[in-house]
Each structure stands twice: as structure tokens, then as C-alpha cells.
C-alpha positions in Angstrom: -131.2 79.0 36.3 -133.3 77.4 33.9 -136.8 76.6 36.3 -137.8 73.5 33.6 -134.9 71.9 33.9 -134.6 72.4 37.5 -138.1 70.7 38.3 -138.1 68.2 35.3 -136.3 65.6 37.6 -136.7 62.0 37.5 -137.7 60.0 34.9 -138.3 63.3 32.7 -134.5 63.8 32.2 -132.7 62.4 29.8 -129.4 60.5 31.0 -127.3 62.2 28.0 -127.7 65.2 29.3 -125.0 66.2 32.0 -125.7 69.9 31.9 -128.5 68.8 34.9 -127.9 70.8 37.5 -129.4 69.3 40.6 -131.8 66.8 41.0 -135.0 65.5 43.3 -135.8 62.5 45.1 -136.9 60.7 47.7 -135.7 58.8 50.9 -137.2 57.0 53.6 -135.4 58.3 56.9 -136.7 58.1 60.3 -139.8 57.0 59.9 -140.6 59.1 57.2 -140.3 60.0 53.4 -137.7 63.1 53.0 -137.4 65.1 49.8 -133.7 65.9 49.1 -132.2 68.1 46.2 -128.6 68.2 45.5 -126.6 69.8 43.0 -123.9 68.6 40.7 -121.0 67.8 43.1 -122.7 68.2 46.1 -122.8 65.4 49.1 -125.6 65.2 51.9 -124.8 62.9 54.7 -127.4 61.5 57.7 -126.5 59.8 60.7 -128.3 58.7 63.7 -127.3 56.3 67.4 -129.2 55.6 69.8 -128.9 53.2 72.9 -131.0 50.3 72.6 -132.4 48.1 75.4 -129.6 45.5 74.6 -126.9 47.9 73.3 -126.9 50.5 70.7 -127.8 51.0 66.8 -126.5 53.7 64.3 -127.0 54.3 60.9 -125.6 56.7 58.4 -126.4 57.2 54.9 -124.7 59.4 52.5 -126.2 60.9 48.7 -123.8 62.3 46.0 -124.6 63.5 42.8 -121.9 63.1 40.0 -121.9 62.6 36.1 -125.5 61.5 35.1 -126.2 59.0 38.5 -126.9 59.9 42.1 -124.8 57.5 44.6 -125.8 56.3 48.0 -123.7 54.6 50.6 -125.7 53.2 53.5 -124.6 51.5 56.7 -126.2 50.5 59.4 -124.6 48.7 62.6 -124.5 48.5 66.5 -124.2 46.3 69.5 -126.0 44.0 71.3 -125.7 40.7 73.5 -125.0 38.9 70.1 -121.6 41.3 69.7 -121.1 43.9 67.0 -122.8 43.5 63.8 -123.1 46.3 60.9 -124.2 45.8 57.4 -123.3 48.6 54.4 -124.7 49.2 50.7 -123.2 51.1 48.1 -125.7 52.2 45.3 -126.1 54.1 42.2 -129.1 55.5 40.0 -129.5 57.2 36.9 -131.2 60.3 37.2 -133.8 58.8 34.5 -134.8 56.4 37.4 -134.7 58.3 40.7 -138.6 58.2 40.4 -138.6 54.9 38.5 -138.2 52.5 42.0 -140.9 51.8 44.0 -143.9 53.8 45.0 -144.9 53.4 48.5 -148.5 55.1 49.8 -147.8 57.5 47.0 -144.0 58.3 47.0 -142.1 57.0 44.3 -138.4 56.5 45.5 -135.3 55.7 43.4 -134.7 52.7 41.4 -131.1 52.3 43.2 -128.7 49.7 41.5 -126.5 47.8 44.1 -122.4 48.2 43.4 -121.4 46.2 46.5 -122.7 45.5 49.9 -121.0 44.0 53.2 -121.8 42.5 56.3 -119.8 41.8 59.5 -120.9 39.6 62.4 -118.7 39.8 65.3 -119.3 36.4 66.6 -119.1 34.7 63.1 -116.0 35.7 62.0 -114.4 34.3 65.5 -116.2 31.4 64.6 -114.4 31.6 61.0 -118.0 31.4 59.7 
């Protein structure tokens, strides 16, 4: 495996070249900044619940890395006195701009385009809001 290519992720790839094969960047997951690599075609998944003092929260995120982007689908829900709510994201970046996005105490995370995102409110939509 070629080493330069391997650690010139980011913003020194070019997008026009799809012979990349894995990439670097950075999340924020539980509290904390998380390096992940993935290769071309590969698909990392995260999820988390826990019981809350009113209910329960989850969230799950997923990465893929296909073509000359890495993809991110996000969602994030639970239950409370309010009724079920969840909220979901579905992202892309470029590999040029996973370290293009914004640098927080030193950690530059991806520049993530959103696709489409959704919300449901349990209560709302019986209220036809």
C-alpha cells in the first residue's frame, strides 16, 4: 500500500482521484473527538441508549465511504413526558473537505454537506402540526 497516499487525507487529496483507498477524519462521539479510518466500501456504525430521568435517549450514527465522498447518516431520538420525538441527518463530504469543517480546540472535523434531514414529534403530528 502506498503509505503517502494512505496519510495524505483531507484537504491534501484531490477529489479526481478515486484510486484513494481509505480515508481519516474526525467525529465528535461521546463526549469526545474519535479518529476513524475507513476504506473504500467500508461502513462503521455507532449506537448508544440510555434511560433518562424522564424516559430514554439513543443515538446512532453511521459513516460510509464510496466514490470520492464519505457519507454520514445520523439519528438521534427517545422518550420522554413530551412523547417520542427523534430527529435524523443524512450527509455527505468530499474527501477534499473532511478536514475543511470546523476546527474545535484544535480538531478540524469534516465540512459535511446536508442531503436531507427529518424530524418527528409524537405529539405534533396528533395535533396535525
Amino acid at each position: 500500500m502506498d503509505t503517502e497516499r494512505f496519510e495524505s487525507f483531507g484537504a491534501a487529496v484531490e477529489p479526481s482521484k478515486p484510486d484513494v483507498a481509505c480515508v481519516r477524519f474526525w467525529i465528535y462521539w461521546n463526549r469526545s473527538p474519535v479518529k476513524i479510518t475507513l476504506r473504500r466500501g467500508q461502513t462503521f456504525d455507532l449506537y448508544k441508549f440510555e434511560i433518562t430521568e424522564e424516559g430514554n435517549a439513543w443515538e446512532s450514527e453511521r459513516y460510509y465511504f464510496i466514490g470520492d465522498h464519505v457519507k454520514s447518516d445520523v439519528a438521534t431520538g427517545g422518550r420522554d413526558c413530551d412523547g417520542q420525538q427523534s430527529n435524523s441527518t443524512d450527509s455527505y463530504c468530499s474527501i477534499a473537505d473532511l478536514k475543511a469543517g470546523i476546527d474545535y480546540d484544535g480538531v478540524i472535523y469534516p465540512k459535511w454537506i446536508t442531503e436531507m434531514s427529518r424530524n418527528y414529534d409524537q405529539y405534533a403530528e396528533l395535533m396535525n402540526y
